[in-house]
ZAMARGU-4260 file (C-alpha; in steps of 0.2 Angstrom, whole numbers, plus 5000, padded with zeros to 4 digits):
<rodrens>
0) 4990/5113/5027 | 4977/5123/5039 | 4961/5112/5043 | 4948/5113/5053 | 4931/5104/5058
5) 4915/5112/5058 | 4902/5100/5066 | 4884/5104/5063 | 4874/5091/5076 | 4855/5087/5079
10) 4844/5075/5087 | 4840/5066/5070 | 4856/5071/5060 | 4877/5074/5063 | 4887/5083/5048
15) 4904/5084/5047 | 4914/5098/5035 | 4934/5097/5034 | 4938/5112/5028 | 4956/5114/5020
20) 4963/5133/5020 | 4945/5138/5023 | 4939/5126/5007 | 4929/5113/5009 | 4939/5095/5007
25) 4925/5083/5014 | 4907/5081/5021 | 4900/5067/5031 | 4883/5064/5037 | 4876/5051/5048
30) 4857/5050/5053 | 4848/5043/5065 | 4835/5035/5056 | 4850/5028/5044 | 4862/5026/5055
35) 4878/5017/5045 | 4882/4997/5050 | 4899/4998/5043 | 4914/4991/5055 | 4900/4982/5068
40) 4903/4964/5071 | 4888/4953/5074 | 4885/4936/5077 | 4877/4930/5062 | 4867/4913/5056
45) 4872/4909/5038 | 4854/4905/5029 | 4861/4901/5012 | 4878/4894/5003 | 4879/4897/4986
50) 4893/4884/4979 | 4893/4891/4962 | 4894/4910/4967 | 4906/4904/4981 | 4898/4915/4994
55) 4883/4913/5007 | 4869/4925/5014 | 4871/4928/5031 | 4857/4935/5043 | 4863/4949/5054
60) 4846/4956/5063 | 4844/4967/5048 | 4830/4968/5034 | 4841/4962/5020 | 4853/4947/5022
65) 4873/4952/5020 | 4884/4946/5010 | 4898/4936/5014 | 4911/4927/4998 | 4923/4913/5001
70) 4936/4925/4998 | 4932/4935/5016 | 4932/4921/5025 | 4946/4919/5038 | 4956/4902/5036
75) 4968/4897/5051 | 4981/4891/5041 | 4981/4903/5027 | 4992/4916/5023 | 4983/4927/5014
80) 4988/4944/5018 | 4979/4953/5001 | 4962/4951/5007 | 4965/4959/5022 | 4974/4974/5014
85) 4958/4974/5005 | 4947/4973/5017 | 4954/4989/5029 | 4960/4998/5016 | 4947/5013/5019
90) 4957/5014/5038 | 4975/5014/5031 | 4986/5011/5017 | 4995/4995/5024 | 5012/4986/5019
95) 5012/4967/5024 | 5019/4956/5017 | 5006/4945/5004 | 5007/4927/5009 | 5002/4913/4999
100) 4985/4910/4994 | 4975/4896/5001 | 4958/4892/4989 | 4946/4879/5000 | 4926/4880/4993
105) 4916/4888/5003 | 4904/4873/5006 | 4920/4867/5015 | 4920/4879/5025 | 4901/4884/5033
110) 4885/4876/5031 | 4868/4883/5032 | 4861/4885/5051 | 4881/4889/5058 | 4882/4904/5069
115) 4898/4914/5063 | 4907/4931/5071 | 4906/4943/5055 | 4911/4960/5051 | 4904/4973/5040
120) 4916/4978/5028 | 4904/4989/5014 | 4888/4995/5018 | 4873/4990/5010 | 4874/5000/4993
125) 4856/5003/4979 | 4849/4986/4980 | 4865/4975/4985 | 4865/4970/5004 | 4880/4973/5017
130) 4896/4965/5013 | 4904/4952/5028 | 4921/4948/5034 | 4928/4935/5044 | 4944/4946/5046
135) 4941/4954/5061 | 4951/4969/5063 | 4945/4986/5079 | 4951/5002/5073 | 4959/5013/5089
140) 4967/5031/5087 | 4984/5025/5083 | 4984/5007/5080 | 4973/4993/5071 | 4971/4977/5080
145) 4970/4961/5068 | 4964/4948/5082 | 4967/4932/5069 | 4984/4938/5064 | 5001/4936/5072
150) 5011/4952/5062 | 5012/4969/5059 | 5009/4982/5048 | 5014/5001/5045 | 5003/5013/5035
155) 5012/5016/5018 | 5008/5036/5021 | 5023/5035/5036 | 5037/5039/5021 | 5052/5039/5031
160) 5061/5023/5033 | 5070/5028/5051 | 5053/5032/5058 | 5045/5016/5049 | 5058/5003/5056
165) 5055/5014/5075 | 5036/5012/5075 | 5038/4992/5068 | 5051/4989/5083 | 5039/4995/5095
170) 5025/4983/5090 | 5034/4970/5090 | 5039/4973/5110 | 5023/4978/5114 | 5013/4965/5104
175) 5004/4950/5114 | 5006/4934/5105 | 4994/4929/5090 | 4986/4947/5088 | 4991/4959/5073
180) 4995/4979/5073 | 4995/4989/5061 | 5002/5007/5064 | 4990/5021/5058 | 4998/5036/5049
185) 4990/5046/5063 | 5005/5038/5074 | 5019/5045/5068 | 5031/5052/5079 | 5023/5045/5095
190) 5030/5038/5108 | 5029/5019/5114 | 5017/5027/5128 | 5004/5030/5118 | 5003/5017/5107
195) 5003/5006/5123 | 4986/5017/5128 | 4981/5013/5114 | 4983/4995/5113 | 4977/4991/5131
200) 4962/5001/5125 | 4961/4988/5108 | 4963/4971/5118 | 4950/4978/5132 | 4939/4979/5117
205) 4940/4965/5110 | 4939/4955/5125 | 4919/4961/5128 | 4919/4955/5111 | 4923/4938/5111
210) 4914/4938/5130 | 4898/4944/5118 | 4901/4929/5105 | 4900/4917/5116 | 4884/4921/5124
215) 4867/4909/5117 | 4858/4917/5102 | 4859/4923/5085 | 4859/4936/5075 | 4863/4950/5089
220) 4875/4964/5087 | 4891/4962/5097 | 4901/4976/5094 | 4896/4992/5088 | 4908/5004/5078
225) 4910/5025/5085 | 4896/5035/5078 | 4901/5049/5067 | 4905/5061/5079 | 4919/5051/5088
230) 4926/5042/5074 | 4928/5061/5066 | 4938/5063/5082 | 4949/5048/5081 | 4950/5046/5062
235) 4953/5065/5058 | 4960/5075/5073 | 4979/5074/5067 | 4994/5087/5068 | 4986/5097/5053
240) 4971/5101/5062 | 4971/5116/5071 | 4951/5116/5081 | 4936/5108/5081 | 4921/5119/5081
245) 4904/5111/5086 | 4888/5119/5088 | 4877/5109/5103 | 4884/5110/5121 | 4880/5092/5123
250) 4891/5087/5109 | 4907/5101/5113 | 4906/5091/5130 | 4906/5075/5124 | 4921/5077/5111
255) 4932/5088/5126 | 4930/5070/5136 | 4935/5060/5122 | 4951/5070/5117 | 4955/5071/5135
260) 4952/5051/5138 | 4958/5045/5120 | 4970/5058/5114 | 4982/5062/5124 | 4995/5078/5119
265) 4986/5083/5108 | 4984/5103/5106 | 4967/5105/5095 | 4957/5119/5100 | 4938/5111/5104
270) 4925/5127/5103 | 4907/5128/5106 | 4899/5138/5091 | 4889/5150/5100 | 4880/5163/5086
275) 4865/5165/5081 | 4866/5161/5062 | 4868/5140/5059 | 4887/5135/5058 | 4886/5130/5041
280) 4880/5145/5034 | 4894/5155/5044 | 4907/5145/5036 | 4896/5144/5018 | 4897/5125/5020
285) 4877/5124/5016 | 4880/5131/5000 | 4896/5119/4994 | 4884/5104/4998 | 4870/5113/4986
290) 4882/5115/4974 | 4888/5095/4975 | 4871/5091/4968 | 4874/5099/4953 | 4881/5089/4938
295) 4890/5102/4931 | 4907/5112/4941 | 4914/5125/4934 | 4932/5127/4931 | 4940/5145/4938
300) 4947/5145/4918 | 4928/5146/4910 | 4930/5124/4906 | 4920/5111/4917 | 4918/5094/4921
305) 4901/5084/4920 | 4899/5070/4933 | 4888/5056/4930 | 4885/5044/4941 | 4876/5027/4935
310) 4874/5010/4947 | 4889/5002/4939 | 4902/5019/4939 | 4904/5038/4938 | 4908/5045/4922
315) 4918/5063/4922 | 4918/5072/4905 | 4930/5087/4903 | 4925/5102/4891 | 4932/5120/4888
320) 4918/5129/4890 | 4920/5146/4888 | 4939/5145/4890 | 4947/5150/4874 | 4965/5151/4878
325) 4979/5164/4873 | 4991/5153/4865 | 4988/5139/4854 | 4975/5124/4855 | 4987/5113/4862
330) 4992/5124/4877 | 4973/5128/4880 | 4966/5109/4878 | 4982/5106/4892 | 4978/5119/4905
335) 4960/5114/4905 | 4964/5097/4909 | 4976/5099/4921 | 4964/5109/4928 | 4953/5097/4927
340) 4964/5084/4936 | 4964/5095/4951 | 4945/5097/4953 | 4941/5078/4950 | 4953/5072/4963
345) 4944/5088/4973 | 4925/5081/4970 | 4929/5063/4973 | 4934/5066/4992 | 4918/5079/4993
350) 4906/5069/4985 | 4913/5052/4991 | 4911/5043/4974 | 4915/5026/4974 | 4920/5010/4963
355) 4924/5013/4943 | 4927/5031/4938 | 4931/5034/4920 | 4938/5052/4914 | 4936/5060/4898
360) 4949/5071/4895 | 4952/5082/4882 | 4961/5072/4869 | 4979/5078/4870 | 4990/5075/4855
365) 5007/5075/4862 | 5011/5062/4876 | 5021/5073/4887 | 5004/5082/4889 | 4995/5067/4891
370) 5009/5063/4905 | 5007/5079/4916 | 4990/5079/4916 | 4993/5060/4922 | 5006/5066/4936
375) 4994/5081/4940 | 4979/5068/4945 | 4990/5056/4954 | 4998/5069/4964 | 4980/5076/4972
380) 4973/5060/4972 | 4988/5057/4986 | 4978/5068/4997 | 4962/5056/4999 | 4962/5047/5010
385) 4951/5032/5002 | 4962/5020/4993 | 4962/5028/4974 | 4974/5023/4960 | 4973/5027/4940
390) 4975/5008/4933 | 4973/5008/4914 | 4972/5025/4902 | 4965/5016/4886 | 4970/5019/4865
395) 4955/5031/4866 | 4962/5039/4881 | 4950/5038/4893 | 4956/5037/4912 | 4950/5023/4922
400) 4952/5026/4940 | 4946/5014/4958 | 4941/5021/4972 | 4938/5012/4988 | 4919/5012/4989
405) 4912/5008/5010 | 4895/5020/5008 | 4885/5027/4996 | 4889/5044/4988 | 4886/5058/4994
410) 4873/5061/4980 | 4864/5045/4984 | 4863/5050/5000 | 4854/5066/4999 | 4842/5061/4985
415) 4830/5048/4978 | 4823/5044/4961 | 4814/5058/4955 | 4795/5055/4953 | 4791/5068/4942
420) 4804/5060/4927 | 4802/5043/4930 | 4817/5041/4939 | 4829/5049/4923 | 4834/5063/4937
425) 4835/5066/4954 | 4827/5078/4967 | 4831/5079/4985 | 4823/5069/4995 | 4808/5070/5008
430) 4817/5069/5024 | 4831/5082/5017 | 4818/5094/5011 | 4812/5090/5029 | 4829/5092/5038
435) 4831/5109/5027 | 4815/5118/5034 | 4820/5112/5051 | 4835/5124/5047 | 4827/5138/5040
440) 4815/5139/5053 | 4829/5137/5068 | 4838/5148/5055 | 4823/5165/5057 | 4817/5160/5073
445) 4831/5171/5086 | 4822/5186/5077 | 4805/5181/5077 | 4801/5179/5096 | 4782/5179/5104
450) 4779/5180/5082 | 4769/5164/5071 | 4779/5156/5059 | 4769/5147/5045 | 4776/5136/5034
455) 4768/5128/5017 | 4775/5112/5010 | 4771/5096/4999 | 4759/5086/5009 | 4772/5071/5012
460) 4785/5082/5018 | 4772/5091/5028 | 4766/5074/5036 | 4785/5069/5040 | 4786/5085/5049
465) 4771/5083/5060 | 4773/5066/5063 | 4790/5061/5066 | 4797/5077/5069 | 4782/5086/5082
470) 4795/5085/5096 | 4810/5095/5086 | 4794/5109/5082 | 4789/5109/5101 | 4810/5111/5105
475) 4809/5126/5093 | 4795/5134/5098 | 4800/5133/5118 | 4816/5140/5114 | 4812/5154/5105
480) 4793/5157/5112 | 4782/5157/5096 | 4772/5145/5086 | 4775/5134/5072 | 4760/5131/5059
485) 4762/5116/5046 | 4751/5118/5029 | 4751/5104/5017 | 4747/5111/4997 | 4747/5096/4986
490) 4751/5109/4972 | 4769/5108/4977 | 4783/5101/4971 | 4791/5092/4982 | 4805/5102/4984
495) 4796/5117/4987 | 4792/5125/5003 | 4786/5142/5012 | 4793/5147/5028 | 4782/5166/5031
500) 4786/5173/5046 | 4768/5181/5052 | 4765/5198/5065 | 4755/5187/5078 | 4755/5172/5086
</rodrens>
């Protein structure tokens, strides 16, 4: 399968399209002013145990105390292996071995006021805090160093055994004593070389780590994980894709030292988009994400899916629409939902949804119905790679599916509670709106030179502009030789905007 990366980068925002035969598959977004916590380690101060919720508070340096259960919490003499699957399970499917599993109260095990080396496993989520680890673990290209744990793990998406006993042979003779490894999919097929690189990189690593720890003082960050753009690198850049293209110098340079450093053999073309029209309206990636605010997708058949999403899980509901069929009712309700079960598995990737998602299918009489449509949403669910599984399909055949949830949605992401609806809806928020006349404006400006551009918006948009985005206007208006004039109108809604190019500066 034919995939690139489009990489759309600015001073106060980095986005991140996988496209899949020219379709998009997946969109990240990392902001500077949000920047995700995910995978740092910090020396924290625990500053509450809760015996009957067997978990404690743990201050990190952030606003909110994170959240650490008894269940995270490493024990030297345990063997319990299914946590730890759990806990990097958005890095690799793993296959270790469960142990036996050790209970021990968590007021047994840390007291209030006690300095303790946590990870963040979950980001913080609506109102819940970031969830902590004790089980360390340091992602590198190909390997996952587990610094408390003396085995090894391959990723279950390596398939064939002879290349599964190869890569668990060579991190067992290049392993130091009383660490863990577990083989990323990414590694298949390399050689002991670069998995070595890659593990002298990991221990190097985690020695300024545990250098850090030691030092006085607490809470402080200790190590902090690759931003977006380098663990896009490291985390995506495999045999399937064929180039990279990113549109700031800055960043083509820093991604072409990366791959040279970190990744070595490896033959993915790294361009510097250089046209005048913004990358991700060249490749209609501004549109998709438009489009992945809507609550309604259509279905190339006529049918469509509705997607809900509440704070407890996503609902999907599956309809006909407009899709009437040729044959009989059974054969339409069947195709609808099969293709159904392709565009689900296709919107949880691109919108990352996360946690309980329950389906509504079509109700289908016959059971070998029921069971391809099954086998159809299985099969592309095999291409995410979060951990997703179907777990129950209940009497009134609903399918209840998990997906490994480490961030917010997409959705949540790019909107906030609606004021105009009392929160019942969504609009977009301020600082997108914000981000989106930054675009339109770079967007007009190449034609445009020694001209005025004025621009009308809602005056708390307006004052995010002038504000905290003055130096990005300045940038703009340097580059291209005009001037930028920002107009509040409190008649706006706040999604609405005005960009009017004018004949004179």
């Amino acid at each position: 399968m034919a995939r690139e990366i489009i990489i759309n980068s600015t001073p106060n925002e980095t986005r991140v399209a996988v496209l899949e035969n020219n379709s998009l598959s997946e969109i990240f977004l990392e902001r500077a002013k949000n920047k995700g916590i995910a995978g740092n380690i910090y020396k924290g101060k625990v500053v509450k145990v809760l015996p009957g919720m067997q978990s404690a508070f743990i201050d990190i340096g952030h606003e909110r105390a994170a959240f650490l259960h008894a269940g995270d919490l490493y024990i030297d003499d345990s063997e319990n292996f299914s946590l730890l699957e759990d806990r990097i399970a958005e890095v690799e499917d793993l296959d270790l071995e469960n142990g036996n599993k050790v209970y021990v109260p968590i007021e047994d095990l840390i007291q209030e006021g006690q300095e303790i080396i946590v990870q963040v496993a979950k980001e913080p989520i609506g109102q819940k805090g970031a969830r902590l680890t004790t089980h360390i673990t340091i992602p590198g290209r190909y390997l996952v160093l587990m610094p408390s744990y003396n085995h090894v793990g391959i990723s279950r998406k390596i398939e064939d055994d002879g290349e599964r006993e190869r890569l668990k042979n060579i991190l067992l003779n290049i392993k130091p004593a009383n660490v863990g490894l577990i083989a990323r999919t990414v590694c298949e097929n390399s050689s002991e070389e670069d998995l070595k690189a890659d593990l002298n990189y990991l221990l190097k690593t985690w020695e300024k780590v545990s250098a850090k720890s030691k030092e006085p003082g607490a809470p402080k960050l200790i190590y902090e994980e690759l931003d977006l753009l380098f663990r896009t690198v490291r985390d995506l850049a495999n045999d399937e894709v064929r180039k990279i293209i990113v549109d700031t110098k800055a960043d083509y340079l820093r991604i072409k030292s990366f791959v040279k450093e970190y990744l070595s053999n490896n033959h993915i073309s790294i361009e510097l988009y250089e046209n005048d029209m913004p990358i991700f309206d060249y490749y209609n990636i501004e549109i998709e994400i438009s489009r992945l605010l809507e609550r309604r997708v259509w279905l190339k058949s006529g049918g469509y899916i509705v997607i809900d999403q509440t704070e407890a899980l996503t609902v999907i509901d599956v309809n006909t629409g407009k899709f009437v069929g040729k044959r009989n009712f059974d054969e339409t309700i069947l195709k609808t939902n099969i293709e159904a079960a392709k565009e689900i598995a296709w919107q949880m990737r691109l919108r990352n949804l996360g946690g309980i998602i329950i389906v509504d299918f079509i109700d289908m009489e016959k059971e070998e119905h029921r069971e391809k449509v099954l086998q159809t949403l299985l099969q592309e669910m095999k291409k995410d790679r979060a951990k997703a599984s179907v777990v129950n399909i209940s009497p009134l055949g609903l399918f209840e599916i998990t997906r490994k949830r480490v961030q917010d949605s997409l959705n949540k992401m790019l909107t906030e509670p609606c004021p105009y609806c009392d929160g019942r809806g969504v609009v977009k928020s301020k600082l997108t709106i914000c981000y989106d006349i930054l675009r339109e404006i770079r967007r007009i400006a190449p034609y445009f030179t020694n001209r005025k551009i004025f621009v009308e918006a809602h005056p708390d948009v307006a004052d995010i502009i002038l504000n905290n985005e003055r130096e990005n206007i300045d940038d703009i208006e340097m580059m291209f030789q005009l001037s930028i004039e920002i107009k509040p109108n409190s008649r706006y809604h706040i999604e609405h905007y005005e960009v009017i190019p004018l004949e004179k500066a």
